[in-house]
DRENNUSE-621534 format. One record per residue (C-alpha): residue number from 1; residue in three letters; z, x, y. Coordinates in steps of 0.25 Angstrom, whole numbers, plus 5000, padded with zeros to 4 digits. Example, Ala and Ser with C-alpha at 12.3 -4.5 7.8 and 13.67 -1.06 7.14 Angstrom:
2
PT num residu    z    x    y
PT   1    ALA 5031 5049 4982
PT   2    SER 5029 5055 4996
This chain:
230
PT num residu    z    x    y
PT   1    UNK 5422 5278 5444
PT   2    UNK 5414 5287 5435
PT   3    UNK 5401 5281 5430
PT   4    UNK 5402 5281 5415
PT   5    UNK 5388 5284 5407
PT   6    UNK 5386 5283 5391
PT   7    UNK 5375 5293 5387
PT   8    UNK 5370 5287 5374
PT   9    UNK 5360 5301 5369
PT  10    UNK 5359 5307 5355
PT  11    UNK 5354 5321 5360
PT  12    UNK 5367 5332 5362
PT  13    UNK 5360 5338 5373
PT  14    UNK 5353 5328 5381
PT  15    UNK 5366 5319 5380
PT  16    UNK 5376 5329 5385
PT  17    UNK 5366 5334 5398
PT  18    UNK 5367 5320 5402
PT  19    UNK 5382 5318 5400
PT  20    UNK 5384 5332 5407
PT  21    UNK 5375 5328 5418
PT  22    UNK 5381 5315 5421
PT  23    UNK 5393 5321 5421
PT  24    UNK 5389 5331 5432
PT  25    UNK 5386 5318 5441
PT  26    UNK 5399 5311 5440
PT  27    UNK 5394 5302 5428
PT  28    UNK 5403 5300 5416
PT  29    UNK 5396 5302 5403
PT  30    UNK 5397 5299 5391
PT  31    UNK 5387 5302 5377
PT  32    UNK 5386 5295 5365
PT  33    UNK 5375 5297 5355
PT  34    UNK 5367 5283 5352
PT  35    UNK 5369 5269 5353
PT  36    UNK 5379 5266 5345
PT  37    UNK 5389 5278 5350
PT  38    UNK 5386 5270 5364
PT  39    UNK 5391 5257 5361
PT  40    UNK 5405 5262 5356
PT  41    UNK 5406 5269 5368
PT  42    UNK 5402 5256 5376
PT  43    UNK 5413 5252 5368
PT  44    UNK 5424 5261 5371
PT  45    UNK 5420 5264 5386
PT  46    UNK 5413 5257 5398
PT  47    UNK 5399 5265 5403
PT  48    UNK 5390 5263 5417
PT  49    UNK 5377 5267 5410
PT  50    UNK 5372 5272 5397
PT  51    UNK 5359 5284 5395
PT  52    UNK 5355 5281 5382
PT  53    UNK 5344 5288 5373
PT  54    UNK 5334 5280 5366
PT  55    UNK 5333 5289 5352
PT  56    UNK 5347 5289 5347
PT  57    UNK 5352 5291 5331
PT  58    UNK 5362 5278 5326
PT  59    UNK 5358 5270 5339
PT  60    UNK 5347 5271 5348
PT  61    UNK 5346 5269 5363
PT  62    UNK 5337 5256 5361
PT  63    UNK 5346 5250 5351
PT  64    UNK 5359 5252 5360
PT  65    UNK 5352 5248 5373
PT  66    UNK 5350 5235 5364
PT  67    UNK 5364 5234 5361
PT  68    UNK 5370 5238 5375
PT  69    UNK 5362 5226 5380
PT  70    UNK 5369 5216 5373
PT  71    UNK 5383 5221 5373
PT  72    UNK 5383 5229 5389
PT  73    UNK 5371 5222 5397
PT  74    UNK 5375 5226 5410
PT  75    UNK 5376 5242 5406
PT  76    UNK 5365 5251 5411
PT  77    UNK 5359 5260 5403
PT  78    UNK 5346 5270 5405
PT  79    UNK 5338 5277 5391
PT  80    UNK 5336 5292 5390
PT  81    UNK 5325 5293 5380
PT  82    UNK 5313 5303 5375
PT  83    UNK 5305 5291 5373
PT  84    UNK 5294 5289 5383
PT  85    UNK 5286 5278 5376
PT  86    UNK 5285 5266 5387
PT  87    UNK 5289 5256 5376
PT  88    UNK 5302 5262 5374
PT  89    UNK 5305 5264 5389
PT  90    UNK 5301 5249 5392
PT  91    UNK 5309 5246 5380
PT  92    UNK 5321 5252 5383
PT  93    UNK 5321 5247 5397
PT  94    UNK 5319 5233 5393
PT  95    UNK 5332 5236 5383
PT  96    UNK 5340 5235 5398
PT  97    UNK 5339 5250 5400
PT  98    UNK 5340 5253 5415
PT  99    UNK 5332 5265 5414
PT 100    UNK 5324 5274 5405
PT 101    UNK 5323 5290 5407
PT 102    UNK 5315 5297 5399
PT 103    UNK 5319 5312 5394
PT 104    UNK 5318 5323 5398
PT 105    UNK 5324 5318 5411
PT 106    UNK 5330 5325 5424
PT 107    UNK 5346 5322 5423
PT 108    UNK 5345 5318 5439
PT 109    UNK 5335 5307 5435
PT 110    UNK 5345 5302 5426
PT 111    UNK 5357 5303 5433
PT 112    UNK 5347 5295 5444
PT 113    UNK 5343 5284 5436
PT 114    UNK 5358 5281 5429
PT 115    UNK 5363 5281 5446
PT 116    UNK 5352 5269 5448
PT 117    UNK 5354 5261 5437
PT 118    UNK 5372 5262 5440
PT 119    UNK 5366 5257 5453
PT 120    UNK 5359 5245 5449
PT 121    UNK 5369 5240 5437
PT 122    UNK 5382 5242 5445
PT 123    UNK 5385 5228 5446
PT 124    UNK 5380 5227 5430
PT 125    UNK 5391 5237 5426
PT 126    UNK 5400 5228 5432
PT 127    UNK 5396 5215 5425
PT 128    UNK 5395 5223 5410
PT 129    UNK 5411 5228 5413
PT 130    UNK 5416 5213 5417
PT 131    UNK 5426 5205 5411
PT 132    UNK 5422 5192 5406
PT 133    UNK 5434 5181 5406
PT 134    UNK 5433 5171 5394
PT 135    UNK 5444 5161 5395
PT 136    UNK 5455 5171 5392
PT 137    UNK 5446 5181 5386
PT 138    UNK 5442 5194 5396
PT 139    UNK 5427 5198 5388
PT 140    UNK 5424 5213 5391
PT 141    UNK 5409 5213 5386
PT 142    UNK 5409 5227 5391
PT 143    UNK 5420 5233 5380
PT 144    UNK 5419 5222 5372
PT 145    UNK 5432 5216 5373
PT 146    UNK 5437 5200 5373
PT 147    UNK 5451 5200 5377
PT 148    UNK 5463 5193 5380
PT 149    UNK 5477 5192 5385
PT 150    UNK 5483 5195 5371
PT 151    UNK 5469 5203 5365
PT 152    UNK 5458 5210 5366
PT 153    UNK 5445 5209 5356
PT 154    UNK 5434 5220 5354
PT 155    UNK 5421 5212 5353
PT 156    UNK 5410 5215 5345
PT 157    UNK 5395 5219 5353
PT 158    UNK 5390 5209 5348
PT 159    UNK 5403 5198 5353
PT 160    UNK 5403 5204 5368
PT 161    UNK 5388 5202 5367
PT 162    UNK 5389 5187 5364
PT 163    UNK 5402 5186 5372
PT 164    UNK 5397 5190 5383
PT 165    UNK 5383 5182 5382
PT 166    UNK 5392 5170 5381
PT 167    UNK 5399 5172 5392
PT 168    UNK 5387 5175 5401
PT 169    UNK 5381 5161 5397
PT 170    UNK 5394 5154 5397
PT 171    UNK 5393 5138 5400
PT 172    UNK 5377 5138 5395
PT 173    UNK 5371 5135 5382
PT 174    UNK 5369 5147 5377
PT 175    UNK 5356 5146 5365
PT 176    UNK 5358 5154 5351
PT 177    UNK 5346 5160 5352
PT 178    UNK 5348 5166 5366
PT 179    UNK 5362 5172 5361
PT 180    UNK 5353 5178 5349
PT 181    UNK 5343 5183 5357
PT 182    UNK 5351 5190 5367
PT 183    UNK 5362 5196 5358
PT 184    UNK 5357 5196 5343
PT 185    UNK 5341 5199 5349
PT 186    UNK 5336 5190 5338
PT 187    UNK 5339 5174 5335
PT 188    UNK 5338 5174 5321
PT 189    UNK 5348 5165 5311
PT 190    UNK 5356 5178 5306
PT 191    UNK 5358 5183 5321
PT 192    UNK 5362 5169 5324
PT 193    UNK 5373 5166 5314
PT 194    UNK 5378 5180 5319
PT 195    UNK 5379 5174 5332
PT 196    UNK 5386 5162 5327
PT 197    UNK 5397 5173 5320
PT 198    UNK 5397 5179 5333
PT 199    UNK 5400 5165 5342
PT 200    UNK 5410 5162 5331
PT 201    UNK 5417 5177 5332
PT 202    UNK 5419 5175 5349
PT 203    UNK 5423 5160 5348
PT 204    UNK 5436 5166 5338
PT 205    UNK 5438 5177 5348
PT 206    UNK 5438 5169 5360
PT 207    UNK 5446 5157 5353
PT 208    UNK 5458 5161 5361
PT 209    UNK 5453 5153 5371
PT 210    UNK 5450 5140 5368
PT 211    UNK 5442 5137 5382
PT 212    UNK 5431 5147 5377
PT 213    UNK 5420 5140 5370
PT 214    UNK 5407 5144 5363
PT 215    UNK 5401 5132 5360
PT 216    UNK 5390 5130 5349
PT 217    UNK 5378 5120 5352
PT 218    UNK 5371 5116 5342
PT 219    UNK 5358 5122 5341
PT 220    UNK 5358 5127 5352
PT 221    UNK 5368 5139 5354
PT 222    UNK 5381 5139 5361
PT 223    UNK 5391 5136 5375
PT 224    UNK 5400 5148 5378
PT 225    UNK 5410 5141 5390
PT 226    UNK 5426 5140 5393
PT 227    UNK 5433 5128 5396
PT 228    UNK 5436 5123 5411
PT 229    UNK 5450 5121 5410
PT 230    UNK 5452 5120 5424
């Protein structure tokens, strides 16, 4: 199986070198020009690894490196940037990039370093492309898709995101303040009443199913379980 590569670069030149080059080494590339062009792709197409420029028009690298870690955890992805200053080097690694390669760079180093880090997050590539089973539900946080036998619903970023951190805390008391932290990155009261609109939003999508249940606890936060019917 080819190994898929989203290059996420603004500059013509730079950006078609690098899809040309790892092309050559049996890579499949593709190139989209900031942040925003990169999540529609995530959208339409499943990637390996993502090479993403820091200084970008619409959306930046930052900004999307932000949004990649709520939405595709598990997905690796490496800066290539012309900013050398050690706050933003130590800044974007503690934004869960795996590496950080500064320009101008040698192509082989580059091709080197995307090899190690496929090396080490193999089995996390596996884990972002499962299949969740809810009751009668199949999640895809991956293409952001909650399906059934007769449908198939598109979910927002923002309801995989809260799916999926339900599901990995599922039978726990789960506080509010953690669920704002982690996905809304502030707990405030606007940010919290959008997470009540949000718990309301996938309690109606999952109502097919009357097993599954989000429960609220007062002042507290909320218990995301399915019924033992065995």
């Amino acid at each position: 199986m080819s190994i898929k590569i989203l290059i996420v670069e603004d500059d013509d030149d730079l950006g078609n070198l690098l899809k040309q080059y790892l092309e050559l080494n049996n890579f499949y590339a593709h190139r989209v020009y900031n942040g925003i062009e990169a999540r529609e792709e995530l959208h339409r197409a499943s990637y390996h690894i993502l090479i993403i420029d820091v200084m970008m028009p619409k959306e930046d690298g930052f900004t999307l490196a932000e949004k990649l870690a709520v939405t595709y955890p598990h997905l690796p992805f490496l800066f290539v940037t012309a900013r050398k200053m050690k706050e933003d080097i130590i800044y974007g690694l503690k934004l869960g990039a795996d590496d950080y390669i500064l320009k101008p760079f040698d192509a082989d180093e580059l091709i080197q370093r995307v090899r190690n880090i496929l090396r080490r997050t193999q089995n996390m590539i596996q884990v972002a492309e499962e299949i969740i089973q809810i009751g009668i539900y199949k999640f895809e946080p991956h293409n952001l898709t909650l399906s059934e036998t007769k449908s198939q619903r598109i979910l927002t970023e923002k309801e995989s995101s809260l799916l999926q951190y339900l599901c990995q805390h599922q039978n726990q008391v789960i506080r509010r303040n953690d669920i704002l932290n982690h996905l809304w990155k502030e707990s405030d009261f606007f940010n919290g009443r959008s997470m009540d609109v949000f718990i309301s939003r996938l309690r109606k999508y999952l109502a097919g199913d009357s097993t599954i249940h989000i429960e609220s606890i007062r002042s507290i936060g909320f218990r995301f379980f399915i019924d033992d019917l065995k």
